[in-house]
Backbone as a ProteinNet text record, in pm:
[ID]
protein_1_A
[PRIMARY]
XXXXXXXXXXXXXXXXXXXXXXXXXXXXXXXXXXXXXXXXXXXXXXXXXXXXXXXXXXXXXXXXXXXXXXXXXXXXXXXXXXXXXXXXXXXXXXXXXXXXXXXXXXXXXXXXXXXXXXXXXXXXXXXXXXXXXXXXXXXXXXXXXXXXXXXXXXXXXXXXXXXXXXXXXXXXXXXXXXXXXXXXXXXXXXXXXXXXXXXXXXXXXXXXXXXXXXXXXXXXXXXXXXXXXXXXXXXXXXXXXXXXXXX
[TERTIARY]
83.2	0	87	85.1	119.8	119.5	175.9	209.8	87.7	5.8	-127.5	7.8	-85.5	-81.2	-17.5	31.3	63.6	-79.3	-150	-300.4	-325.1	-253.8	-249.5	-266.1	-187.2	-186	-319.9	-396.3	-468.1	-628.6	-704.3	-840.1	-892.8	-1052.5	-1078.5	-1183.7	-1228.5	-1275.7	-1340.4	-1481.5	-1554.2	-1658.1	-1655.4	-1750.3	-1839.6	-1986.9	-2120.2	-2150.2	-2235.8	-2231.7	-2133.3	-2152.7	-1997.5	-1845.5	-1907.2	-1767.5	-1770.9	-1854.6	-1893.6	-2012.6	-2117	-2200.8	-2227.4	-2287.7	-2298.7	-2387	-2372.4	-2455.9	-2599.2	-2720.1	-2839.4	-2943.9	-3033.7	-3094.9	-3175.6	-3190.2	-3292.1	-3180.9	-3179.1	-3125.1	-3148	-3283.3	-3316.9	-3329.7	-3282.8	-3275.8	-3115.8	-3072.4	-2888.1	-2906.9	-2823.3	-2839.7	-2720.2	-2727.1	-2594.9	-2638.2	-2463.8	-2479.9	-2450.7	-2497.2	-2477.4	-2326.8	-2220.1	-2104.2	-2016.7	-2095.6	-2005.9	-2023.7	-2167.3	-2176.1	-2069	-2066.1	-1990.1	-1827	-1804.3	-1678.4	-1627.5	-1703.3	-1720.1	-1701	-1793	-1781.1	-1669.5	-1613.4	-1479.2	-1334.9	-1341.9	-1272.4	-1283.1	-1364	-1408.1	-1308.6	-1354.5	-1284.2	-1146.4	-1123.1	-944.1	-870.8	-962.2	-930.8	-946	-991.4	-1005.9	-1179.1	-1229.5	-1349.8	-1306.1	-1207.4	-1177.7	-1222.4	-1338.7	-1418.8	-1561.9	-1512.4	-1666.7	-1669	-1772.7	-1823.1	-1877.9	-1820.7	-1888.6	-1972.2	-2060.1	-2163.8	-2220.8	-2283.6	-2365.7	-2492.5	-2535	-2654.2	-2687.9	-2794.2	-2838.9	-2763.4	-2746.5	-2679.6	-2765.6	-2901	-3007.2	-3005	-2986.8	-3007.8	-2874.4	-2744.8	-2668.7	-2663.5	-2720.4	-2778.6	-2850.7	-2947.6	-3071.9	-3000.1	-2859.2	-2823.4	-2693.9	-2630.6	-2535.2	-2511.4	-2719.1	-2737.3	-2605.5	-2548.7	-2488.3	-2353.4	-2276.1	-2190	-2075	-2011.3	-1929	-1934	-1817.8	-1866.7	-1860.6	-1832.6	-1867.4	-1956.7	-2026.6	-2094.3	-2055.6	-2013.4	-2082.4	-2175	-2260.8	-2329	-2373.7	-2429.1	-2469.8	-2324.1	-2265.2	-2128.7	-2022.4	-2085	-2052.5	-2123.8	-2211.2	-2341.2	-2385.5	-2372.7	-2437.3	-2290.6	-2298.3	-2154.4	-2186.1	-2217	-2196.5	-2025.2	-1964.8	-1832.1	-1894.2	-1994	-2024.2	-2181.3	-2189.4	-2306.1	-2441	-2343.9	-2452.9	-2416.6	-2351.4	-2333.9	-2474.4	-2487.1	-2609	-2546.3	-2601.9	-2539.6	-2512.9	-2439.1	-2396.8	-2414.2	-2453.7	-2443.8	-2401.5	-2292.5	-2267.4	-2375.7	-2357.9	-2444.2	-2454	-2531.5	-2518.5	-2661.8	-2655.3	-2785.3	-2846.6	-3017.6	-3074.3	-3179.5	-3198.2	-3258.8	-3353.4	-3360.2	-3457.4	-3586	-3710.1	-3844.4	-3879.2	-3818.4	-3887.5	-3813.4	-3677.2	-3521.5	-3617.2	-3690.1	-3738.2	-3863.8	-3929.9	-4050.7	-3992.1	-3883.6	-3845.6	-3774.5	-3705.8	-3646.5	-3795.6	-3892.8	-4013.2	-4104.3	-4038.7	-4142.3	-4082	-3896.1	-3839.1	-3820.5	-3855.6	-3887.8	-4009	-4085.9	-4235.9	-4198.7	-4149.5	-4158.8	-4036.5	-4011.8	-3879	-3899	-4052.9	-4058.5	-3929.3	-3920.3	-3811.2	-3715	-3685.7	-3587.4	-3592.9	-3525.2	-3605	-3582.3	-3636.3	-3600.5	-3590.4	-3468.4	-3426.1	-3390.5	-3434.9	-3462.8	-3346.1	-3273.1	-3205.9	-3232	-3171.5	-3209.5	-3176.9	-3072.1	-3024.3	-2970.9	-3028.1	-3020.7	-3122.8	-3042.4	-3141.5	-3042.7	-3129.3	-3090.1	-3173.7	-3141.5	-3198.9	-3098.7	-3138.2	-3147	-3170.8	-3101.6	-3163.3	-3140.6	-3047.8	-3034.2	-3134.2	-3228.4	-3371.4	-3415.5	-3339.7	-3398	-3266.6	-3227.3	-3074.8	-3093.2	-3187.6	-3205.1	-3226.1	-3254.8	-3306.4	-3186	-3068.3	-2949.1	-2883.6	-2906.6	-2850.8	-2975.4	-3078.5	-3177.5	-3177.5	-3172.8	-3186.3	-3083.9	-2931	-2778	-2853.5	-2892.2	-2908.8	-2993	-3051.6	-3206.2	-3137.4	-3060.8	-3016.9	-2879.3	-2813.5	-2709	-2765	-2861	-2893.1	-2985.1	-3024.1	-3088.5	-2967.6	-2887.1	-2763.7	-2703.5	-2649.5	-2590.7	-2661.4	-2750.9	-2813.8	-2748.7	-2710.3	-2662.1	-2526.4	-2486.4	-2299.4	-2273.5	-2238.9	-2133.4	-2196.2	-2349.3	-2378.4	-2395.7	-2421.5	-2454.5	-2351.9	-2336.2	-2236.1	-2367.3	-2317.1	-2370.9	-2271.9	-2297.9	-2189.4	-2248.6	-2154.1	-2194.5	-2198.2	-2278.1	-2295.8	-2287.2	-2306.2	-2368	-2475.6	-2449	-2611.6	-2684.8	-2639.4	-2768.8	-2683.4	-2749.6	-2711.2	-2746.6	-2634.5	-2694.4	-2646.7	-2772.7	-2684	-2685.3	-2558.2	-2558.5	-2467.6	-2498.4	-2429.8	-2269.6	-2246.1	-2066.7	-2024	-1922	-1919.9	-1867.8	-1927.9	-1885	-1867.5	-1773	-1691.2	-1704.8	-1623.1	-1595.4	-1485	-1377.9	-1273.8	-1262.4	-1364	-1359.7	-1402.5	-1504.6	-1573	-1458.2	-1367.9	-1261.8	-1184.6	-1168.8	-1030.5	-1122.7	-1251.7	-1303	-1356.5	-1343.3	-1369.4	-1252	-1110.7	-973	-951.6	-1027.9	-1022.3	-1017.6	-1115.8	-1208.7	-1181.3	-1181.7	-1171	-1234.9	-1173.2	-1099.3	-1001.1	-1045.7	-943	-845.9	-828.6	-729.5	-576.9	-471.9	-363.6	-333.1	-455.2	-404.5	-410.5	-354.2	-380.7	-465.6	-552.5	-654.2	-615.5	-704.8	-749.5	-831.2	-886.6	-971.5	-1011.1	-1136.1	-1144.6	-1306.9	-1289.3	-1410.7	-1380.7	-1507.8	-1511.8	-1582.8	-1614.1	-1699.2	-1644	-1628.2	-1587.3	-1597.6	-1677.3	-1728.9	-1617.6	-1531.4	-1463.3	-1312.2	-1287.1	-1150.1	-1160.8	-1193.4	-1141.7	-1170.6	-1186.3	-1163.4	-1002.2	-993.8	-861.8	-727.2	-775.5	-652.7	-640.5	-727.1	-741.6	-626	-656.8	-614.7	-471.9	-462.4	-322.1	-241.3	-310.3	-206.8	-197.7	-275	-253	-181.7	-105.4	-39.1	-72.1	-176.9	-221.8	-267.9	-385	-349.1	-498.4	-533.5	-670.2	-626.5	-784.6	-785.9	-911.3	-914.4	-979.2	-1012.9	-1154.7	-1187.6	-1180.4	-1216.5	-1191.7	-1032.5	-969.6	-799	-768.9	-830.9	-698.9	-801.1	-911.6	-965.8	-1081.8	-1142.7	-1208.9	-1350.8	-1405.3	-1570.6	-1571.9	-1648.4	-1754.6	-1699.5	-1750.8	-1715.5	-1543.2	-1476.7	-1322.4	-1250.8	-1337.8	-1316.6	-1396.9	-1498.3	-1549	-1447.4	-1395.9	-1284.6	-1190	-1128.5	-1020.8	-1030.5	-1144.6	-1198.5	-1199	-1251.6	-1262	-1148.6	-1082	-910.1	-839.9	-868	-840.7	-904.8	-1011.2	-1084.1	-1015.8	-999	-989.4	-836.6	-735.9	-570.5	-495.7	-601.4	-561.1	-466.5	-428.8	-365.2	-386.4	-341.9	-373.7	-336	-462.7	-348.7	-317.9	-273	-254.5	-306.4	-331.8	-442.7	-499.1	-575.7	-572.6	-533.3	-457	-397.7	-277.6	-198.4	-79.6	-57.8	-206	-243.1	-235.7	-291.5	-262.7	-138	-13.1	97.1	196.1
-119	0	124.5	213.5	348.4	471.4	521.7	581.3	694.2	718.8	829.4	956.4	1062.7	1216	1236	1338	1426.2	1455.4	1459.8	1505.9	1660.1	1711	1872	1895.7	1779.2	1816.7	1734.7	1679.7	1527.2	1637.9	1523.5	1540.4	1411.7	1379.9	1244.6	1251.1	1128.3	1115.7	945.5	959.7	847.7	751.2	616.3	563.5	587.4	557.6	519.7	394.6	368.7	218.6	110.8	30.6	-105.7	-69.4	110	212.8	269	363.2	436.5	351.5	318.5	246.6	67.3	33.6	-60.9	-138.3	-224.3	-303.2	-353.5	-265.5	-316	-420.9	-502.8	-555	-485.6	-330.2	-252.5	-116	-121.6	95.4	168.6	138.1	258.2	189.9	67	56	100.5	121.6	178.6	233.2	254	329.2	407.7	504.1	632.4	679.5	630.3	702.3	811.4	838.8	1009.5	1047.6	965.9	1004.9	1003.5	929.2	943.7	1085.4	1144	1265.9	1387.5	1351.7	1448.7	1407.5	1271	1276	1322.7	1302.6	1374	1522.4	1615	1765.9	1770.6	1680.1	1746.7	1714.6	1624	1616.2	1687.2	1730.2	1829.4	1997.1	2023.4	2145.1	2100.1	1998.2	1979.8	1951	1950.4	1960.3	2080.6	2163.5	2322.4	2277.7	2175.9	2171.7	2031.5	1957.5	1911.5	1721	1754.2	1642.7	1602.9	1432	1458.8	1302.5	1262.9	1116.9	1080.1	992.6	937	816.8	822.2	689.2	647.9	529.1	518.6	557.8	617.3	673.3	793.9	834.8	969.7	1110.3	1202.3	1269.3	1380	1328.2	1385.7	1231.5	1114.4	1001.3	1050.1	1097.7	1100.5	1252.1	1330.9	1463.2	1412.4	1305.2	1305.4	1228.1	1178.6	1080.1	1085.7	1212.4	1253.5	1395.2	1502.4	1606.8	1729.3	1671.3	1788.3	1794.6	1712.3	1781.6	1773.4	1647.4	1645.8	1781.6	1836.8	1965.2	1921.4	1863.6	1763.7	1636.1	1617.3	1512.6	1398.4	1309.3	1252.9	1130.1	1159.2	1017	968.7	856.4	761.5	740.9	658.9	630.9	740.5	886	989.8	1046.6	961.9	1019.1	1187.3	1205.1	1308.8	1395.1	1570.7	1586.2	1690.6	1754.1	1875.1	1893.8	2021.2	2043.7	2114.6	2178	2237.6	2255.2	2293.3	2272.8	2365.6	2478.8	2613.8	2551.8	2470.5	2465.2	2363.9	2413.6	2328.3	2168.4	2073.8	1914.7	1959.2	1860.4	1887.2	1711	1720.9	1547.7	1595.1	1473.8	1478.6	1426.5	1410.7	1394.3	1292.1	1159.7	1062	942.2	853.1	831.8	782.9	779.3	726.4	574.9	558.3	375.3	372.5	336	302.9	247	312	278.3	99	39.4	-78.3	-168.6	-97.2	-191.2	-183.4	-54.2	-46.3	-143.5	-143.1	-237.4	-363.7	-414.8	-569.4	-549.5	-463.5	-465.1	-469.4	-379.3	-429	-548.7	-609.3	-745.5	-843.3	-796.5	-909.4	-913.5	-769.8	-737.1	-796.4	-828.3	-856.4	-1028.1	-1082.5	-1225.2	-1272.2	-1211.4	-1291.5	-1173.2	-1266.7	-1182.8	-1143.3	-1046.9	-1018.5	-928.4	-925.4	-839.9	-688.4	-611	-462.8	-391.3	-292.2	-250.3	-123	-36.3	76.1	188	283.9	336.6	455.8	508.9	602.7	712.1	785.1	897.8	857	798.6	723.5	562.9	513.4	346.5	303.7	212.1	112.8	-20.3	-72.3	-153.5	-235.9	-354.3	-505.4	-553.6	-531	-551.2	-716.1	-849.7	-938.1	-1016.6	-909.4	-948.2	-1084.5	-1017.2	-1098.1	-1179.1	-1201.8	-1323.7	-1374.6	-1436.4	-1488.9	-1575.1	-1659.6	-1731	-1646.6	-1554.1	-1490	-1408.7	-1386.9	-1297.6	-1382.1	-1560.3	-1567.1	-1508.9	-1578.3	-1525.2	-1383.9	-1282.5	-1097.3	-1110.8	-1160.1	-1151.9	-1203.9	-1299.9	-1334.8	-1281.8	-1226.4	-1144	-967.5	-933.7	-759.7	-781.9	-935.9	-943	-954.4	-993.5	-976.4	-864.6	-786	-624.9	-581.7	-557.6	-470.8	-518.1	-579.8	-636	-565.8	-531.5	-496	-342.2	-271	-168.6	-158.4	-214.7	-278.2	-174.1	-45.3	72.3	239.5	190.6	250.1	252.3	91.1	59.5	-13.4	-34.3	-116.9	-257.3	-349	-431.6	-430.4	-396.2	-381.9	-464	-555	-612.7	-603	-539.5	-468.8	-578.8	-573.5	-634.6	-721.7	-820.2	-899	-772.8	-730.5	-645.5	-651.9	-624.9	-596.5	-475.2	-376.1	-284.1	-211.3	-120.1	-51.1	47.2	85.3	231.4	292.9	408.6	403.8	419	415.2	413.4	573.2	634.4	747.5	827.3	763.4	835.5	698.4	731.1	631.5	694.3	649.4	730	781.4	677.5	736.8	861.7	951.9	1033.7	1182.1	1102.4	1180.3	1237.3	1175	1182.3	1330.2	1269.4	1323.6	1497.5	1506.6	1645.2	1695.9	1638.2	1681.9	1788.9	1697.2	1712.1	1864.9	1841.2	1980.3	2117	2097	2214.3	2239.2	2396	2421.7	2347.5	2311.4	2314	2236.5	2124.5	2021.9	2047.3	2133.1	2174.7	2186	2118.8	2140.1	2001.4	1975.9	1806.1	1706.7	1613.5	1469.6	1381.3	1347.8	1279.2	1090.9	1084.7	928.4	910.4	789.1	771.2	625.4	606.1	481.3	418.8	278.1	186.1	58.3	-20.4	-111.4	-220.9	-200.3	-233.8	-270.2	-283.4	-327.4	-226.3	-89.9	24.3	91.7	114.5	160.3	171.6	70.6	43	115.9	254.5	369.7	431.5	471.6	593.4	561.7	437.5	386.4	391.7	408.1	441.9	528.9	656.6	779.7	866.9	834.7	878.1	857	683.5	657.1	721.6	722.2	830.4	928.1	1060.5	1172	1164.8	1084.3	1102.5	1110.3	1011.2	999.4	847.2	826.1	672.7	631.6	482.6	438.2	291.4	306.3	212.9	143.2	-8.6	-121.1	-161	-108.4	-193.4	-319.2	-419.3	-549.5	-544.2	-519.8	-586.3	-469.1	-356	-268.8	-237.3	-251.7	-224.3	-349.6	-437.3	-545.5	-532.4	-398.1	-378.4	-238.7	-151.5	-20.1	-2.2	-70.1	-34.8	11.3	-99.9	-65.4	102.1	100.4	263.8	344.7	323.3	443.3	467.3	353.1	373	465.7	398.2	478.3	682.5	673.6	810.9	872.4	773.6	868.3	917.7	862.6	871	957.7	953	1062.6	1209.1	1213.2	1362.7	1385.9	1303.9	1351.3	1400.7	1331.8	1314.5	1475.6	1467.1	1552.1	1507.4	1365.8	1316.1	1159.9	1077.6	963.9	903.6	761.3	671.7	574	465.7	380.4	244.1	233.1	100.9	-4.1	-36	-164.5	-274.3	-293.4	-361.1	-376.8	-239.9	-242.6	-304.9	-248.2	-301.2	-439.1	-529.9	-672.3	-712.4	-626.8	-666.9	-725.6
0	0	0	-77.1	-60.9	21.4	61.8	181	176.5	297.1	316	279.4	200.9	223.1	363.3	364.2	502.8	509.1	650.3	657.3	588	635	568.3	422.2	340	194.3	152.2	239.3	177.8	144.6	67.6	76.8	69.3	134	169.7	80.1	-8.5	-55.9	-71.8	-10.9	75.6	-14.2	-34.9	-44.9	12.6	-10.4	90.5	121.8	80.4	157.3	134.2	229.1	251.7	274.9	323	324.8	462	454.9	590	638.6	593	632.5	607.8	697.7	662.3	553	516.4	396.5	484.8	374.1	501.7	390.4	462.5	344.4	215.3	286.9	142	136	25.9	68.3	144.8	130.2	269.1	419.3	410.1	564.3	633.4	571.9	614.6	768.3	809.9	960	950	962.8	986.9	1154.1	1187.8	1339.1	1345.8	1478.2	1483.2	1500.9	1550.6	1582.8	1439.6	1328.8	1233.3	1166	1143.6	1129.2	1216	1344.2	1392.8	1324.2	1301.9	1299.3	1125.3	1044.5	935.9	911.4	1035.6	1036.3	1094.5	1183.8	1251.3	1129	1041.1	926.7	828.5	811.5	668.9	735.4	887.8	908	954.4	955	923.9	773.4	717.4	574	508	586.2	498.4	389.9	399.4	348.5	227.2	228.1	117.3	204.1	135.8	209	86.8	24.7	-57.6	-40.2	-86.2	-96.3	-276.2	-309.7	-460.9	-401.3	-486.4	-457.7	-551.4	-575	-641.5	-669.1	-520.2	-487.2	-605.4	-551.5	-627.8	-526.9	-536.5	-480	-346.8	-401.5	-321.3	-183.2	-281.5	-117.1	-38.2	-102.1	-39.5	66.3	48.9	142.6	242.8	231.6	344.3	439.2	402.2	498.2	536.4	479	525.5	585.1	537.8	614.9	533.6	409.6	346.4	453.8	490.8	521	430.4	335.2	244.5	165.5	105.5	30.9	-97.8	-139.6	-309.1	-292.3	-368.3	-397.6	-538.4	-538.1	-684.5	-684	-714.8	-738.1	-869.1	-874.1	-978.3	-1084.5	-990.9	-1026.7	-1119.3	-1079.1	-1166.7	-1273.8	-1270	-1365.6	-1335.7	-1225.6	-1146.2	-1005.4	-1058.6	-994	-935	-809.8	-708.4	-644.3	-699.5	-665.6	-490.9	-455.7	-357.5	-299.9	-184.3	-140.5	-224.7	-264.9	-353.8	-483.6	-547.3	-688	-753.3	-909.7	-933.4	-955.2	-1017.3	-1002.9	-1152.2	-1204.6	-1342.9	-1380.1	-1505.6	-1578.6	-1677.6	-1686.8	-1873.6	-1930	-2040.1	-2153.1	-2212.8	-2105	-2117.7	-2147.4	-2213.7	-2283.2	-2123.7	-2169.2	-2053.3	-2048	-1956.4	-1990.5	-2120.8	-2217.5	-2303	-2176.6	-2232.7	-2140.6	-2165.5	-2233.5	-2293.1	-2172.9	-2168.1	-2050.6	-1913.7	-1873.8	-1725.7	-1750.8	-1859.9	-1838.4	-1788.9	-1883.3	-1828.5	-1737	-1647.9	-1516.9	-1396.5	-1463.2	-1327.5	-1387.5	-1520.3	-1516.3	-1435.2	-1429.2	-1321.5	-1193.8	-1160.2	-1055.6	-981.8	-1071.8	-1066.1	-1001.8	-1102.2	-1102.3	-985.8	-937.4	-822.3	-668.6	-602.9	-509.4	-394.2	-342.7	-244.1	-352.8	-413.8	-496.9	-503	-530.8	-511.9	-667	-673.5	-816.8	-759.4	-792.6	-780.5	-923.4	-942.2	-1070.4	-1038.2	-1114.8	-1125.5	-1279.7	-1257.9	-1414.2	-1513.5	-1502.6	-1594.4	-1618	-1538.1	-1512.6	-1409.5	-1340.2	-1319.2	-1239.6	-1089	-1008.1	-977.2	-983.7	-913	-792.5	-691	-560.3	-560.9	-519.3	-490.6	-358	-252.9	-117	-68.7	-39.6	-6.3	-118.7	-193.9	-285.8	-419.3	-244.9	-369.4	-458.3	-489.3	-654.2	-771.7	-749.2	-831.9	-935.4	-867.3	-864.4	-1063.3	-1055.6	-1185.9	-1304.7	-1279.1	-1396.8	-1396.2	-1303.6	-1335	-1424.6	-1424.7	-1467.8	-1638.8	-1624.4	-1794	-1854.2	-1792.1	-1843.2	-1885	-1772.3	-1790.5	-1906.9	-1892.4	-2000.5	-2162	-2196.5	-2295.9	-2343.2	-2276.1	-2300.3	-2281.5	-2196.8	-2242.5	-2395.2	-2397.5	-2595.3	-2700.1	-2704.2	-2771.3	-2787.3	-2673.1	-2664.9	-2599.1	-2642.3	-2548.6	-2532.6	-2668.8	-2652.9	-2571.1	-2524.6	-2467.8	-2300.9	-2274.6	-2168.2	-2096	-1980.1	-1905.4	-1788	-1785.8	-1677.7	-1590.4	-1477.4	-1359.6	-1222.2	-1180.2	-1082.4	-907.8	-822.7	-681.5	-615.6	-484.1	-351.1	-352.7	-395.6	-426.8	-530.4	-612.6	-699.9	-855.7	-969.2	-1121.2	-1081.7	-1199.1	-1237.2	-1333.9	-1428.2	-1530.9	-1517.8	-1666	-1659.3	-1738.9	-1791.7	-1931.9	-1914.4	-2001.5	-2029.7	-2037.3	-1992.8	-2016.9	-1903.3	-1767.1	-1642.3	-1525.8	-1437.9	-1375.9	-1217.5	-1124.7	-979.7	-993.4	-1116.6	-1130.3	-1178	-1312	-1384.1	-1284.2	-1211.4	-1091.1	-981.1	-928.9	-857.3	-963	-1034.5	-1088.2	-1105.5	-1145.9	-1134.3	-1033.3	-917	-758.8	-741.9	-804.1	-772.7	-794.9	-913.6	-1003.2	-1005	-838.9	-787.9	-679.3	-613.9	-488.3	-378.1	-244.4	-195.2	-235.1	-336.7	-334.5	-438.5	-511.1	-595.5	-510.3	-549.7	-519.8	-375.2	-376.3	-222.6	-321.2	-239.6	-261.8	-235.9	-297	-264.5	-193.9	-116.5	17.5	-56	-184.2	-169.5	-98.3	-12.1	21.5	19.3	-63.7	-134.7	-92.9	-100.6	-83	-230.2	-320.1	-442.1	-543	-641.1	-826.9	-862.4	-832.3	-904.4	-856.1	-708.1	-656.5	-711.4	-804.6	-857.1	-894.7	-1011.5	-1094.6	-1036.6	-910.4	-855.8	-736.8	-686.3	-630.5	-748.9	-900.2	-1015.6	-993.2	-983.9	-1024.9	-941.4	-799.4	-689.7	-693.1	-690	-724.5	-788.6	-926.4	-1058.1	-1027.3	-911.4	-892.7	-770.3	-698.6	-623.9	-490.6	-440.9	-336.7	-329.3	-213	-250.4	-240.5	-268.3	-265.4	-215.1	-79.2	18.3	-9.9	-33.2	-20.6	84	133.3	228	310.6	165.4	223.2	246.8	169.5	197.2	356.8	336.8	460.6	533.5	595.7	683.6	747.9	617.2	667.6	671.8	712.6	763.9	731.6	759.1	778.2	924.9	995.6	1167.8	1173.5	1112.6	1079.3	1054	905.9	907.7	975.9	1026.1	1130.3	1248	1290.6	1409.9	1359.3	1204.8	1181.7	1166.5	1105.1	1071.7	1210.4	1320.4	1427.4	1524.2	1438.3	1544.1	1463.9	1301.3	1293.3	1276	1306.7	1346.9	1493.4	1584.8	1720.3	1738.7	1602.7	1661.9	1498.3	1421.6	1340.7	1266.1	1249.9	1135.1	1080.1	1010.3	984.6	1066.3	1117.6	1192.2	1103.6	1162	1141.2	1042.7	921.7	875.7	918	894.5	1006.1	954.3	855	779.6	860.7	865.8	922.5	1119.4	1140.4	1293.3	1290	1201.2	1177	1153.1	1104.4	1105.3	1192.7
[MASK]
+++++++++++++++++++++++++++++++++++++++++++++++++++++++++++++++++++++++++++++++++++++++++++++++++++++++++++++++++++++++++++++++++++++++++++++++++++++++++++++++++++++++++++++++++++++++++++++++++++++++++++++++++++++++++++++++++++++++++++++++++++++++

């Protein structure tokens, strides 16, 4: 692993769920504690404000449940980009689900009770936590409606869920134009994920000279990095990984 930023030069840049939070059976059952909020505001003003979260989420789920304190947002794997709390969201210009793809995402939704169907602006999620048989037939069913549109669409594989979404915007691409922008112009970006979606934004970081942390390999859990986050809001610099704590 590559050596953290000096805290001073760094900016943090956060997964959402299976990151800060934990993995719950629906989206909206997640639980955000209250101490991570505080430990969040007490990092953001040791960063001079250079504090954002990418998600997959929509960037509005990521406000109601993080209360706006990150000062960048990106969500829908970059589909969707707030550099600041007053700025408007910006999307590239990226195609959106054909209506015929959402009919057969809620006919399979329909037919494999327990599954959830989650709609985005521009894609689209099958949830099959609560109904793990179901997880190969959604896969062969969303793999052959995507083909049809390969160079537009991506099938990307979540947490027990499929999901699509067009080609075009990444966490990595999202990262690198967070970077771009005040406060974080001129630090090094932390970024830290736990997901498949998470790898291009862990390049991104890398190539700009900072580093990207894997959950599973350097921390293990959500609870993991909440400890770590909270030691460092309270100590004002990085500690330790818990990777390296296992050493």
């Amino acid at each position: 692993m590559s050596p953290l930023p000096a805290f001073d030069q760094a900016a943090l840049l956060l997964d959402l769920d299976g990151t800060l939070l934990d993995i719950a059976p629906t989206p909206d059952s997640v639980v955000v504690p209250a101490t991570l909020l505080d430990c969040l505001t007490t990092i953001r003003t040791h960063l001079n404000g250079a504090l954002a979260i990418i998600s997959g989420r929509p960037i509005e789920q990521v406000d109601l449940l993080l209360r706006a304190i990150p000062t960048a947002v990106a969500g829908e794997h970059g589909g969707a980009l707030r550099h600041s709390h007053h700025s408007a969201i910006e999307r590239p210009d990226l195609p959106s689900i054909p209506a015929d793809w959402l009919a057969t995402a809620e006919h399979l939704h329909a037919a494999h009770p327990g599954t959830i169907l989650e709609r985005k602006i521009r894609g689209l999620v099958l949830h099959y936590r609560l109904a793990p048989k179901a997880g190969g037939p959604i896969h062969a069913a969303l793999t052959l409606m995507v083909a049809t549109r390969a160079r537009e669409f991506v099938l990307m594989e979540a947490r027990m869920a499929w999901e699509i979404r067009p080609i075009g915007a990444d966490k990595g691409s999202a990262l690198r134009q967070i970077m771009a922008h005040q406060p974080f112009t001129g630090r090094r970006p932390i970024f830290i994920g736990d997901d498949v979606t998470d790898r291009d934004a862990i390049a991104v970081a890398q190539a700009l000279g900072g580093a990207g942390l894997f959950v599973p390999d350097i921390f293990g859990s959500p609870t993991n990095v909440r400890t770590w986050l909270a030691q460092a809001a309270r100590d004002g610099a990085w500690p330790a990984c818990m990777q390296e704590d296992r050493a």
